[in-house]
N, C-alpha and C positions, 0 to 999 in steps of 0.2 A: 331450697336445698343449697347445703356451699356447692361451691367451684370445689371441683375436686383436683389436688396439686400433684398427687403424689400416690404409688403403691401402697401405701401407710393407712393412710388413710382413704380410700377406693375401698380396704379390708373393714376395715371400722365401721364405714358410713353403711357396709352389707347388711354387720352384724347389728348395727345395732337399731336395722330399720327393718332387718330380718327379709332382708332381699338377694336376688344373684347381681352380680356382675350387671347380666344383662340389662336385667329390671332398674338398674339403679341411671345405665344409659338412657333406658327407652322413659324413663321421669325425668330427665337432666334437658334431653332433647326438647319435652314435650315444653317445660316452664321457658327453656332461653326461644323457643319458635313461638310460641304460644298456639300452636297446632295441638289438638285432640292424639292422643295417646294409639287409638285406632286407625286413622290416618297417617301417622310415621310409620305404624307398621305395616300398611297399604303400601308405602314407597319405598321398602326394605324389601318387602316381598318382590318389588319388583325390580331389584336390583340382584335378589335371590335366583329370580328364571331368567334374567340374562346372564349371571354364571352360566347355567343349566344350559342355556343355549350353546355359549361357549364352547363348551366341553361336549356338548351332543356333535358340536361340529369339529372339533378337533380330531376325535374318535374317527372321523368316518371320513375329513378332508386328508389325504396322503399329496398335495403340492403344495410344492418349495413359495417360499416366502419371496416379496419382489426383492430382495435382496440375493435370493439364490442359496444362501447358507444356512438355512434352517427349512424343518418343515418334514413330515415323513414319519416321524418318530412314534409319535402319540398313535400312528395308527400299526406300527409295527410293537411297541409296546401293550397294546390293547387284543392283538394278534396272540404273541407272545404268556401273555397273562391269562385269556381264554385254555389255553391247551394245558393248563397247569404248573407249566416248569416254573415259575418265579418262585424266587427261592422267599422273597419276603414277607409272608404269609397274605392274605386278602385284604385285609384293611392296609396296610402301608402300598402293597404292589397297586392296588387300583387308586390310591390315593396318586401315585407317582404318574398313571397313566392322565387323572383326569387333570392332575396339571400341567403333563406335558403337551394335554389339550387346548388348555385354558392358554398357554403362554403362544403355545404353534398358530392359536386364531388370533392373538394378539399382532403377533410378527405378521400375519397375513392382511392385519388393517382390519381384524374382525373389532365386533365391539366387544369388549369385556370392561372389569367391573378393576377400579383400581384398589389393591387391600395390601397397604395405604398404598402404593403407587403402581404402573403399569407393568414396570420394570420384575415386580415379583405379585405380581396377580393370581399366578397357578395356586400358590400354595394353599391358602383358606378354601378356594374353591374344591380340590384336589382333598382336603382333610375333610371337608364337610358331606361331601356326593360318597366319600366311601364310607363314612358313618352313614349316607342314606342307606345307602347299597347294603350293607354287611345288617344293618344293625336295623333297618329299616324305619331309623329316626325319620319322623313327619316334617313335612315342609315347615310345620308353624315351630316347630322345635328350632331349624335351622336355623329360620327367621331370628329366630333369639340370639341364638350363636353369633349372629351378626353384629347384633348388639354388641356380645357381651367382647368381640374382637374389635367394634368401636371402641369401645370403652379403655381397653389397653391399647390400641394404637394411640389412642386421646392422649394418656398421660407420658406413656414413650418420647412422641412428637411435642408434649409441653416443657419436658426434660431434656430432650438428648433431637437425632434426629432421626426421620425418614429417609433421606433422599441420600444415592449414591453422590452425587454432586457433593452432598453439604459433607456427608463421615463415611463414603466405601460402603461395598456392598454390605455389612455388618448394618450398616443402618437401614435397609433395605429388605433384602431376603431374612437378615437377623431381625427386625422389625415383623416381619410377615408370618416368620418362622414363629417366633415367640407369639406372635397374636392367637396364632393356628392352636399350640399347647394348651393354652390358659382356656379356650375356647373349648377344644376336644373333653378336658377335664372336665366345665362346665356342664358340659352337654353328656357325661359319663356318671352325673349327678358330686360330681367333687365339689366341696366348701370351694369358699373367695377366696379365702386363704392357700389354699390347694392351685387354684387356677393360676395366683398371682405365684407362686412359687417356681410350678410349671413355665411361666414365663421368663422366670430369670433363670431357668437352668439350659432353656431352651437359647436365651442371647448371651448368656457364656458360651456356647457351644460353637457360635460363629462370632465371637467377639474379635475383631481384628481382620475378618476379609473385607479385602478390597476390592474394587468397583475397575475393571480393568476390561469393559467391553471392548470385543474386535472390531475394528472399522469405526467405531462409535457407538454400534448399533445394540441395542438390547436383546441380543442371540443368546452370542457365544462368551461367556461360559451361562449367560445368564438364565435361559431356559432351563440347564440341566443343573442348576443350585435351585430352582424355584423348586424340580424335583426332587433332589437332595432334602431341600427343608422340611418337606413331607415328612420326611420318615424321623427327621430329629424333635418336628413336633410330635410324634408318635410316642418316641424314646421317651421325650421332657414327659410326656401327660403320663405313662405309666410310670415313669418315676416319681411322679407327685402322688398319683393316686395310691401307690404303695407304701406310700408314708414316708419319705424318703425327702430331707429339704434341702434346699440349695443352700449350702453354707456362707453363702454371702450374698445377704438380703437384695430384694430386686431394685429399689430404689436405688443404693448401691453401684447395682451391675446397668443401669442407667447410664447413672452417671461417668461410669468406668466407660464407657462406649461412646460415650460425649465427650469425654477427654481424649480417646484411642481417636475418634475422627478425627481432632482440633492436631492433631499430634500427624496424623499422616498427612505425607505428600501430596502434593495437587496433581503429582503423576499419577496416581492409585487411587484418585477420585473423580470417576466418570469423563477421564477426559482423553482415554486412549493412548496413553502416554508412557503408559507402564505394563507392568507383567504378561499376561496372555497377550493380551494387545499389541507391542511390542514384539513377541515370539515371532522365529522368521516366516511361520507360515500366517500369523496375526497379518503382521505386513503386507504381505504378498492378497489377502486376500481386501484389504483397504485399496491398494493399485491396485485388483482386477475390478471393483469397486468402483473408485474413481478415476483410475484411468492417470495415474500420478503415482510416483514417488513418495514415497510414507515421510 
């Protein structure tokens, strides 16, 4: 099978082996490891029920993080969402809960699963537990979804970047976010075509945030974007599945985000230097932190 370079061709190599997303990961992985096909998904799955644990214990852990500034949320959220008032109907509101789980066990040094990186972990897990939930998608189902959010982190990270460090939170939560879309679609029986669309409507949508945690630390604001991206992965996948395309092709909106990183400040990329971070109470909470002057 090629190396797959590009969104262009991820769509191509679907159609014309008459496969998903997923499927085309879970053969990609299988020839460059030379691992049996049944055993990556043995090791997927189990990357799958340590989400699950995550968010079982986010849900039901309400203390603060050793940082002090995070923590509590997921379970007043979950509170919250039980009694009916959330205004975001079921799939997005329990989406938002289980990644405000997923990030709350992170901040507490829990183990969770990085999708691509630590910093925005909730969100895949967060999209996928409330398809379980709502729609009562089968674990092996997931399991694929996993795949098929490999598969476009794969070519995002070959193109452009992951990491707040390297391009702002846009490469990060916008990477996560986007993954989540293409994935949801998938998993909603939407064409490659469909998925990958989904994906760039989803990393225009955060094309250009910056990576401006407080204190340093992967909280604040970062937790409540991990939540945020839930619901825009939402938005992207029923905008694709309604037929509805991103007017400016995904490979494109790559590149556009690869250039938007190279282009931002070294203030506004993970280095605490800039915006929230910065704010007088960002400040104030780095000295009570460390115990110094910002």
């Amino acid at each position: 099978m090629m190396k797959i370079q590009s969104m262009t061709e991820l769509v191509q190599v679907c159609e014309s082996e008459g496969k998903t997303i997923g499927e085309i990961m879970l053969m990609m992985e299988a020839k460059n490891s030379g691992k049996e096909e049944e055993t990556i998904i043995g090791m997927m799955e189990e990357r799958l029920i340590k989400m699950k644990e995550a968010v079982d214990r986010g849900i039901k852990d309400g203390s603060t993080a050793p940082s002090g500034i995070s923590g509590g949320d997921a379970v007043r959220m979950y509170g919250y969402v039980n009694q009916g008032k959330s205004l975001s109907g079921h799939y997005i509101s329990n989406a938002m809960t289980f990644s405000l789980a997923t990030s709350e066990s992170n901040a507490r040094m829990g183990v969770i699963v990085a999708t691509p990186t630590a910093g925005a972990a909730g969100i895949l897990p967060g999209v996928l537990f409330s398809l379980h939930k709502n729609d009562g998608t089968p674990y092996k189902d997931l399991v694929m979804g996993l795949f098929t959010a490999s598969m476009l982190g794969y070519v995002i990270a070959n193109g452009s970047f992951i990491s707040g460090a390297a391009g702002g939170c846009q490469a990060e939560v916008g990477s996560a976010t986007a993954m989540a879309a293409g994935t949801i679609v998938e998993l909603k029986g939407g064409t490659p075509k469909q998925a990958v669309n989904a994906t760039a409507i989803a990393m225009k949508s955060l094309l250009g945030l910056v990576c401006d945690p407080v204190a340093g630390l992967v909280e604040v604001p970062c937790i409540k974007r991990n939540v945020i991206g839930t619901s825009i992965a939402f938005s992207a996948a029923d905008l694709s599945l309604s037929g509805i395309e991103s007017r400016i092709p995904c490979d494109e909106v790559i590149e556009a985000m690869y250039r938007v990183g190279k282009d931002m400040p070294r203030t506004l990329r993970e280095t605490a230097l800039g915006g929230l971070a910065m704010t007088p109470t960002g400040k104030k909470v780095k000295e009570q932190l460390f115990h110094k002057k910002p």
